[in-house]
Residue frames relative to the residue before (quaternion, step in Angstrom):
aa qw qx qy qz dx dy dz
X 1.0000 0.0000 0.0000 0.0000 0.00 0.00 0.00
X 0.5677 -0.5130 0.5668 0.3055 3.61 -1.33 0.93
X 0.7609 -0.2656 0.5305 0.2628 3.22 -1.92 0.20
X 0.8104 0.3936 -0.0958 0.4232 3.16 0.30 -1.98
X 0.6699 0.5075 -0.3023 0.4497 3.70 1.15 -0.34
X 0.2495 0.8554 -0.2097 0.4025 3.32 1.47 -0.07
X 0.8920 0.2544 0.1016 0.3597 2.00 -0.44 -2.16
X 0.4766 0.5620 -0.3514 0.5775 3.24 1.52 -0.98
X 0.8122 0.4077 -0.3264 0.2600 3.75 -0.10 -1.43
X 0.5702 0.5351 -0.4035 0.4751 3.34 1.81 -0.52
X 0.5014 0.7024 -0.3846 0.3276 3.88 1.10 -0.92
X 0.7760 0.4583 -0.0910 0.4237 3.20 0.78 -1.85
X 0.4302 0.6363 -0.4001 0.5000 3.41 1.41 0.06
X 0.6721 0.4703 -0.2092 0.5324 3.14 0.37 -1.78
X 0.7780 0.2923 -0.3336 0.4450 3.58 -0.38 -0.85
X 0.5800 0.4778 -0.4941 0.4371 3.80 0.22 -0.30
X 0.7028 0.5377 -0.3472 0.3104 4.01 0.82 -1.01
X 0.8054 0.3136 -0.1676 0.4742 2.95 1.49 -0.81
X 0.5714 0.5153 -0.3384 0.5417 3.98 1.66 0.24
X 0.8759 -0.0617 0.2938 0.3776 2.91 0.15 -1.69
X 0.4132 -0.6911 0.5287 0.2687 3.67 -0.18 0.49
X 0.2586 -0.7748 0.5757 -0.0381 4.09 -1.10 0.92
X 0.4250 -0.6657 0.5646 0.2395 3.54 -0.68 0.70
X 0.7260 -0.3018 0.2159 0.5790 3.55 0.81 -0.73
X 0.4751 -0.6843 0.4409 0.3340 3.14 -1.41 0.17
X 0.8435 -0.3404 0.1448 0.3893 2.71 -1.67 0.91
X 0.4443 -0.4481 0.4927 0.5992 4.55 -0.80 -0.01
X 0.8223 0.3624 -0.3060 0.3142 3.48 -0.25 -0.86
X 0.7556 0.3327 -0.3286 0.4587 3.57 0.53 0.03
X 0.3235 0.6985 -0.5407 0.3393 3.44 1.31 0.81
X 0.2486 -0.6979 0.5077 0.4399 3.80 -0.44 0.19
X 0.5905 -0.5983 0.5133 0.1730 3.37 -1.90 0.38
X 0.7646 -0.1741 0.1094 0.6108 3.34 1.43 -0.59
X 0.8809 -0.2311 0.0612 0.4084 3.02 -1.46 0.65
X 0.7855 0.4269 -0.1205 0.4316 3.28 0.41 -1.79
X 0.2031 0.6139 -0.5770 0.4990 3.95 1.42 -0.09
X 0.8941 0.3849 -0.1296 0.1889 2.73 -0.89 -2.48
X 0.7130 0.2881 -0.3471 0.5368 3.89 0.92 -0.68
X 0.5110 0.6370 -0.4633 0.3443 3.72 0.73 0.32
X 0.5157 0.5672 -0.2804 0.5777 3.43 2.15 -0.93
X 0.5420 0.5988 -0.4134 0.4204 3.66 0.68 -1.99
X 0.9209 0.2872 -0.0836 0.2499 3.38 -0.01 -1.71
X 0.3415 0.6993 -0.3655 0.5106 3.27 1.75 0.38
X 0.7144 0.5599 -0.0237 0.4191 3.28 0.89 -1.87
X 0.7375 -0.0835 -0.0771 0.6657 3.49 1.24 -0.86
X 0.2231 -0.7685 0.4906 0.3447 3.83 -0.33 1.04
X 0.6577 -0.5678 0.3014 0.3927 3.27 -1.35 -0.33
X 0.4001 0.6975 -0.3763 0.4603 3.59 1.45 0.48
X 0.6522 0.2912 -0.2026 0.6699 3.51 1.95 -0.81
X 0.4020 0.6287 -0.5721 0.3404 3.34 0.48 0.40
X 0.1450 0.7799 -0.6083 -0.0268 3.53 -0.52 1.27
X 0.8071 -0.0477 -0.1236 0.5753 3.85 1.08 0.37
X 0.3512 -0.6507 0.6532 0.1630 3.96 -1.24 -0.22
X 0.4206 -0.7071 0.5597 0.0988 2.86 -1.76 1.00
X 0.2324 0.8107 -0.5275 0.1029 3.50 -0.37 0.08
X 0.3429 -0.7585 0.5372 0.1361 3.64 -1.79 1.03
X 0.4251 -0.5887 0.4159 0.5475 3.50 -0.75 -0.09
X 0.6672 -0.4137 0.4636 0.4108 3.60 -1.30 0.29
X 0.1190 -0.6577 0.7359 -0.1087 3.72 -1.35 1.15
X 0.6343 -0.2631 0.6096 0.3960 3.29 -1.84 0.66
X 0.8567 0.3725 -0.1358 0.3300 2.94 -1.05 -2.00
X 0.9359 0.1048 -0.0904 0.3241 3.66 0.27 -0.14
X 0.5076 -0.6940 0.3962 0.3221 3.80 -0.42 1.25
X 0.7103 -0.3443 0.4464 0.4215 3.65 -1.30 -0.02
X 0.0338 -0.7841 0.6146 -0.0799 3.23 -1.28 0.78
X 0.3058 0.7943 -0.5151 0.1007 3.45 -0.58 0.42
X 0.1571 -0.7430 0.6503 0.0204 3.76 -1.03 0.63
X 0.3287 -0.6727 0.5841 0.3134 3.32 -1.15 0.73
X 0.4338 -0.7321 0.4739 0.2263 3.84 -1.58 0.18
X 0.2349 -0.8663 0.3141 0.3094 3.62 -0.07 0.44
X 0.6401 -0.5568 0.3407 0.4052 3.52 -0.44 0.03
X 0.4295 0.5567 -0.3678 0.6086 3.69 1.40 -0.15
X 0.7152 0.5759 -0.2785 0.2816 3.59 0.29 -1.34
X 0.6255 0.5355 -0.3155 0.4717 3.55 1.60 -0.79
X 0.4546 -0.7658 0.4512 0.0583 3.47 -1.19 1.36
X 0.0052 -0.6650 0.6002 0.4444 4.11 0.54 -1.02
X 0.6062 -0.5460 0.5132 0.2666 3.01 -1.53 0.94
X 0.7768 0.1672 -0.2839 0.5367 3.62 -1.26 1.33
X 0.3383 0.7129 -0.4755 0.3887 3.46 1.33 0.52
X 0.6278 -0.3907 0.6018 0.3017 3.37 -1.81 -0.31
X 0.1114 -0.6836 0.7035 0.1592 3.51 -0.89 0.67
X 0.5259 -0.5781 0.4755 0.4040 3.78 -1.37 0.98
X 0.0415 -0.6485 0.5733 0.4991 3.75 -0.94 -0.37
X 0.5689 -0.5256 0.6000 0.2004 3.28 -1.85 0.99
X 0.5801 -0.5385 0.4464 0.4174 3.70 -1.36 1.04
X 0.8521 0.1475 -0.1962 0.4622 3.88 0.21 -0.95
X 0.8270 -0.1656 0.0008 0.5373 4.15 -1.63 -0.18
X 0.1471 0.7811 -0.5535 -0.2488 3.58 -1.34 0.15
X 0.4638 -0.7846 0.4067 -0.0634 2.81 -1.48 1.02
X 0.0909 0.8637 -0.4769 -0.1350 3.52 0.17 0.99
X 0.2904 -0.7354 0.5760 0.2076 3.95 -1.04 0.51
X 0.2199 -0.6897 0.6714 0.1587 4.03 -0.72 0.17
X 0.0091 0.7271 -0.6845 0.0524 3.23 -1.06 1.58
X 0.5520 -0.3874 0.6359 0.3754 2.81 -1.97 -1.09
X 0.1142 -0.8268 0.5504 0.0193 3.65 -1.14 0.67
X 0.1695 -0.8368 0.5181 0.0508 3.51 -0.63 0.60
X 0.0602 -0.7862 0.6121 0.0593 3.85 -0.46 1.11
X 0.5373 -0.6800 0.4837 0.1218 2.83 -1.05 1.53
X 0.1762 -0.7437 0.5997 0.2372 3.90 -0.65 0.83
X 0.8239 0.1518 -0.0577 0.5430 4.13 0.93 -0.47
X 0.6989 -0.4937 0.3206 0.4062 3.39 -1.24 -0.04
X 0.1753 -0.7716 0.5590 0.2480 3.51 -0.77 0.31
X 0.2554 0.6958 -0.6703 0.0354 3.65 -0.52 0.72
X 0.4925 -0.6793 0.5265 0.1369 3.20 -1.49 1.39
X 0.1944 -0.6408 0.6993 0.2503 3.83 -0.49 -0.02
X 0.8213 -0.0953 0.1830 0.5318 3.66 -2.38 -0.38
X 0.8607 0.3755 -0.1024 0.3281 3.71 -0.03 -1.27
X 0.7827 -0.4504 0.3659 0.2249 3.30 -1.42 0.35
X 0.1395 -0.8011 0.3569 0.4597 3.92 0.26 0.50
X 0.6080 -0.4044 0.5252 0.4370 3.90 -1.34 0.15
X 0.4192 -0.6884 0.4931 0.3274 3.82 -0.79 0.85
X 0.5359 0.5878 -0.3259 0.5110 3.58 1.48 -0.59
X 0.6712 0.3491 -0.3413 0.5579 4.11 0.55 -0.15
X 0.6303 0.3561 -0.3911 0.5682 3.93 1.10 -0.42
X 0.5118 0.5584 -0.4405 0.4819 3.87 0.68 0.40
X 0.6360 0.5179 -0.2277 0.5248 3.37 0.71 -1.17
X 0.7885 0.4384 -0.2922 0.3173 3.55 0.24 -1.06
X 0.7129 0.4764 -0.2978 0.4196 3.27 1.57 -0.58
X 0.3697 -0.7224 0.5544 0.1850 3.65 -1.03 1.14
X 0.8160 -0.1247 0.1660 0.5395 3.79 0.80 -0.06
X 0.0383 0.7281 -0.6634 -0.1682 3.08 -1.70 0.20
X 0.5538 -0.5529 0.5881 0.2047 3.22 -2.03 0.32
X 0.2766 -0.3994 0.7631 0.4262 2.95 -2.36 -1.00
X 0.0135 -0.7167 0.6880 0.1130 3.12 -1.29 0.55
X 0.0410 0.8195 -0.5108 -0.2567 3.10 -1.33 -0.52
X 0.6026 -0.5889 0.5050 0.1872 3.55 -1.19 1.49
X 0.2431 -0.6799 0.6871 0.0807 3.23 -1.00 1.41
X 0.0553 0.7843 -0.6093 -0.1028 4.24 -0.64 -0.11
X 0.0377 0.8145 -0.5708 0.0968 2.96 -1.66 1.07
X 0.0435 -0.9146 0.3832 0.1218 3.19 0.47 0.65
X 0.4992 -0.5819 0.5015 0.4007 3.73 -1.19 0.45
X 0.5379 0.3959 -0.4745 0.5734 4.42 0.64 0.38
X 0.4573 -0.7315 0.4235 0.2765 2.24 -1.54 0.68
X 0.6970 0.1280 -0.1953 0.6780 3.02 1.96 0.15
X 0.2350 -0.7950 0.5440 0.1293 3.36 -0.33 1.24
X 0.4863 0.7595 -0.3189 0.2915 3.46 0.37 0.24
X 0.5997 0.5586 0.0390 0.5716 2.65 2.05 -1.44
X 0.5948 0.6428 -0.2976 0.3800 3.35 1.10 -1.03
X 0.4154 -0.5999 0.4648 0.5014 3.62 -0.80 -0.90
X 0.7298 -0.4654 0.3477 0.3604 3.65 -1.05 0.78
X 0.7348 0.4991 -0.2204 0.4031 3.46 0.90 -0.69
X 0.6135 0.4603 -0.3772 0.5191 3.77 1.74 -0.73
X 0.5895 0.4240 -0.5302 0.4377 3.85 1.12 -0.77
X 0.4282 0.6189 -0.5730 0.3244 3.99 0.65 -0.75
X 0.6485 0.6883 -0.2000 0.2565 3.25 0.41 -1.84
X 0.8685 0.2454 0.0648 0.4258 3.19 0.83 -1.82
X 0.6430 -0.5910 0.1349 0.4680 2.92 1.49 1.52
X 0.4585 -0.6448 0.3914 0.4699 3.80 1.12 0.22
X 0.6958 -0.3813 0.2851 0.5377 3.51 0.64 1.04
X 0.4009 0.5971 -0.6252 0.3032 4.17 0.65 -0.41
X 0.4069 0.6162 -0.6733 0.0364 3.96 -1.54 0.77
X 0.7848 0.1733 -0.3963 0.4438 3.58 0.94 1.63
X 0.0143 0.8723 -0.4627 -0.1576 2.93 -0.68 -0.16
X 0.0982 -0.8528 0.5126 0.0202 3.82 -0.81 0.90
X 0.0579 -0.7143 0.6971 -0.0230 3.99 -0.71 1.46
X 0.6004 -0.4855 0.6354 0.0094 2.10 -2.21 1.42
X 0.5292 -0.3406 0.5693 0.5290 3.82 -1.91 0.42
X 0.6112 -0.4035 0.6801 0.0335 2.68 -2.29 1.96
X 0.0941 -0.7425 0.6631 0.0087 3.38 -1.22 1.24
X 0.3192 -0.8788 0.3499 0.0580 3.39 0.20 1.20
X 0.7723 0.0631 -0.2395 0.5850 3.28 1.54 -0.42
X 0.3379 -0.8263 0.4495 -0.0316 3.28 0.66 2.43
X 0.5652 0.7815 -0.1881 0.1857 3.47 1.12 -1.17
X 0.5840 0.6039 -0.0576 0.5394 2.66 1.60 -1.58
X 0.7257 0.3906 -0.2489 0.5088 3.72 1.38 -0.70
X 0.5955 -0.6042 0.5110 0.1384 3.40 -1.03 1.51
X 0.2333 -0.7599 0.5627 0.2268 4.22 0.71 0.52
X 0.7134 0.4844 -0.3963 0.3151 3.66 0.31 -1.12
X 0.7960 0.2894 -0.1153 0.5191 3.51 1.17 -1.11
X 0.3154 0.4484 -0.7152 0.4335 3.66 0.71 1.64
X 0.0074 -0.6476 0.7578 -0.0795 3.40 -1.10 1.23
X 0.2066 -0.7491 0.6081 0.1620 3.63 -0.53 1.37
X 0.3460 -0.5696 0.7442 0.0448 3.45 -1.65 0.39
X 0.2357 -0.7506 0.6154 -0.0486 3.51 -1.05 1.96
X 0.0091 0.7381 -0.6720 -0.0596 3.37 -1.19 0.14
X 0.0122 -0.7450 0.6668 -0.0131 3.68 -0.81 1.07
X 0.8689 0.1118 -0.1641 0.4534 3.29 -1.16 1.14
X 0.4264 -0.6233 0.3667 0.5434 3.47 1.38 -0.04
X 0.6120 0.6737 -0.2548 0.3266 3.51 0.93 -0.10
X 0.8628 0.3252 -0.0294 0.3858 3.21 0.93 -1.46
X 0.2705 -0.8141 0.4665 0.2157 3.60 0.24 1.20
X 0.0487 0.6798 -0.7271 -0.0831 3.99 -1.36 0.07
X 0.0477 -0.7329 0.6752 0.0687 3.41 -0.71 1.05
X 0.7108 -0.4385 0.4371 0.3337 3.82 -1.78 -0.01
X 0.0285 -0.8771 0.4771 -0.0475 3.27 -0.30 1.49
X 0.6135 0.3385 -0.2929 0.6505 3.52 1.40 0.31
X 0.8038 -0.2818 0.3530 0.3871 3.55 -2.03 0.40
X 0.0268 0.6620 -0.6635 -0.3475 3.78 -1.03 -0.65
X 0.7581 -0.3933 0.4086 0.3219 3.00 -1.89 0.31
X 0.2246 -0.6616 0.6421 0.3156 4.14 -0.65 0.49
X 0.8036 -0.3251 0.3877 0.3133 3.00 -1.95 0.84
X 0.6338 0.5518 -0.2813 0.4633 4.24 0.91 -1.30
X 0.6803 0.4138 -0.3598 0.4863 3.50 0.63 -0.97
X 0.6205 0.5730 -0.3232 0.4269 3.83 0.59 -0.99
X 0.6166 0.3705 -0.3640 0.5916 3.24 0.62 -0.52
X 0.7751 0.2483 -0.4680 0.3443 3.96 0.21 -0.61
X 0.4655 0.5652 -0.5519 0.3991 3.94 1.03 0.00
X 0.5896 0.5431 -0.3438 0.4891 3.94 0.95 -1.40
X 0.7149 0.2909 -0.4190 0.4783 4.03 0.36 -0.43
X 0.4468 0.7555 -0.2849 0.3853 3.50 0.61 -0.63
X 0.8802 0.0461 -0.1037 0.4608 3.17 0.61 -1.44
X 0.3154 0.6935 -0.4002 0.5093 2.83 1.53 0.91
X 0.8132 0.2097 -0.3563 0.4095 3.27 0.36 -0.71
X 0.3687 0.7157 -0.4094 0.4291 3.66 1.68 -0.15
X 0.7650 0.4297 -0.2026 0.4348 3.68 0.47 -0.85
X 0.6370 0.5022 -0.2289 0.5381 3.40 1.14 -0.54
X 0.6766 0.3035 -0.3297 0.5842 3.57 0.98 -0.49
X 0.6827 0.4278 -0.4729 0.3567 3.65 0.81 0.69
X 0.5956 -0.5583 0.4318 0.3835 3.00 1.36 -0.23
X 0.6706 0.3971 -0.1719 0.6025 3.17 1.04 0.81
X 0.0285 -0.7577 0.6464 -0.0849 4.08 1.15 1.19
X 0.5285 -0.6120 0.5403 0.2328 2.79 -1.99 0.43
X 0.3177 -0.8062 0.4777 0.1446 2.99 -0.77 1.25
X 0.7876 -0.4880 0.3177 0.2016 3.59 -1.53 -0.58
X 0.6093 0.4580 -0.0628 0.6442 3.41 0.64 0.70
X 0.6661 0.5736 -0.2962 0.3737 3.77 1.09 -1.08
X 0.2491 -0.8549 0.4202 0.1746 3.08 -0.74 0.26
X 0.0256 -0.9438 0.2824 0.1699 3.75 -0.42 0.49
X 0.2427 -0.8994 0.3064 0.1957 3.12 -0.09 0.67
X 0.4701 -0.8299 0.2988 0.0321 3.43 -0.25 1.35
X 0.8060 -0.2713 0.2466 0.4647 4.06 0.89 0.25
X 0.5489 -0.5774 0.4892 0.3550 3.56 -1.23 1.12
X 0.1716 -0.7090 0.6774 0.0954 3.51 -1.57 0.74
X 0.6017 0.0465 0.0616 0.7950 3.65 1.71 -1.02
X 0.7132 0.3329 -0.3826 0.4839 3.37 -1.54 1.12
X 0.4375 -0.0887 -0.8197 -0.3589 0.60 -2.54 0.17
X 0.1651 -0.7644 0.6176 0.0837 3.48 -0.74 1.34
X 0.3936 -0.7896 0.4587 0.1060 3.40 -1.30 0.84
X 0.1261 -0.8678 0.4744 0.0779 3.82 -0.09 0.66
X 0.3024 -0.7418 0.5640 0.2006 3.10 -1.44 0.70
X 0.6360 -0.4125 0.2715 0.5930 3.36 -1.64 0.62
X 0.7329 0.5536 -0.2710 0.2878 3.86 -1.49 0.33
X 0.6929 0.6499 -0.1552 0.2708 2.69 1.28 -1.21
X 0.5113 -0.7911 0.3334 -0.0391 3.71 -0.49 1.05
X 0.2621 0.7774 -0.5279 0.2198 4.19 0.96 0.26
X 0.2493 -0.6675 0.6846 -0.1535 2.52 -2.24 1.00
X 0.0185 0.8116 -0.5836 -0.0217 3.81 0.20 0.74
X 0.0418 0.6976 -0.7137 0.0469 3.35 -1.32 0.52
X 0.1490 0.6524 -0.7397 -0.0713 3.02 -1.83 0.72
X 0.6915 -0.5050 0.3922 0.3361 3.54 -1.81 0.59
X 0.7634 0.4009 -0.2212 0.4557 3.69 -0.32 1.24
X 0.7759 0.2425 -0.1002 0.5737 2.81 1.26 -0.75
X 0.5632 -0.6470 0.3608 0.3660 3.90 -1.17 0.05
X 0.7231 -0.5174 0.3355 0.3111 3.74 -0.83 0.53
X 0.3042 -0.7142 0.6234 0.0941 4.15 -0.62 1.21
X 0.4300 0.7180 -0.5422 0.0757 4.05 -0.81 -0.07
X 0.1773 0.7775 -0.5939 0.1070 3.29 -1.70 0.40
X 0.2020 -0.8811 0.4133 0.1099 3.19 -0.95 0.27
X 0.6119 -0.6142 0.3608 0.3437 3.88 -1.17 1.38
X 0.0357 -0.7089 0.6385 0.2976 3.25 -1.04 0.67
X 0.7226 -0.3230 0.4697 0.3910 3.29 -1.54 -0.31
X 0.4180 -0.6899 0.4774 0.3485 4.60 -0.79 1.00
């Protein structure tokens, strides 16, 4: 893809999130590979707004992923969530605030120096919204494109000595409407993987030109979700150890 298709495909993103939902983009502004799609990502949010990043642990079944976050995207906890023109969706993760820079050199970091770098973590929880009206449908590369559906984001009190917490066994605990429970229905990720998604997208960001910096924040994989919300709707995440995530959908 040209420059100019890019930019266009990154344009037509934006304007669909905020006009009109799109079945897909145009053939020609579909990307072709990987680097298309984070050429759009990073078009869409430069790296001056770059206030954190998404990222999973590594799976068999599924390739690296990652999406920068923008500084617009960040909610205050007990806030309003925008409502987005088509489904939203909020997931409950785990987050990690970075206490220094992470640049990677020739080699892999030591999980002990990605320990060091981190000043704390949270609960958070990923709001999603995508500019399709059904991203599912799309190809893997346009949701790549469109930040992997990332258009909020909400952190919990920073737990500063995170260390002490076993990652595999934080299993948050939703509450919609004060009514509806969601508990963890799938494995979680151990503390080891995180650290190999955290080097990962470390060295991913640096070979764009765009290292992790200090202060960012990442956020590391569904615990609950993707749960969908209606206009009104009300949530509350909680896990043992850590401090309490909530907010609530307004109407677009």
């Amino acid at each position: 893809m040209t420059l100019d298709h890019l930019e266009q495909a990154a344009n037509q993103i934006g304007l669909a999130r905020q006009r009109a939902l799109i079945d897909n983009l145009p053939d020609h502004l579909v990307p072709q590979d990987e680097d298309n799609a984070y050429s759009i990502q990073e078009i869409r949010v430069p790296r001056a707004d770059t206030v954190g990043w998404k990222v999973s642990p590594p799976s068999p079944s599924k390739p690296f992923r990652c999406a920068p976050i923008a500084r617009s995207a960040l909610i205050e906890n007990g806030g309003v969530v925008p409502g987005y023109l088509g489904v939203t969706e909020i997931e409950v993760e785990v987050a990690l605030v970075l206490g220094e820079d992470i640049i990677p050199g020739d080699r892999p970091l030591a999980h002990d120096r990605l320990a060091a770098s981190i000043a704390g973590a949270c609960l958070a929880v990923e709001v999603l919204g995508s500019c399709f009206t059904d991203r599912k449908r799309v190809p893997e590369l346009c949701t790549l494109a469109d930040q992997q559906s990332n258009s909020g984001l909400i952190l919990g009190p920073i737990l500063p000595d995170w260390q002490e917490q076993d990652l595999e066994h934080v299993k948050p605990v939703l509450s919609l409407n004060l009514r509806e429970t969601v508990t963890v229905q799938k494995p979680m990720p151990s503390t080891q993987a995180i650290y190999e998604a955290l080097s990962g997208l470390a060295g991913h960001a640096a070979r764009r030109g765009r290292p992790l910096r200090r202060d960012q924040v990442v956020i590391t994989g569904a615990r609950v979700g993707p749960i969908p919300l209606n206009v009104g709707d009300a949530f509350t995440a909680l896990a043992e150890g850590f401090g309490s995530v909530a907010g609530k959908l307004l109407r677009p």
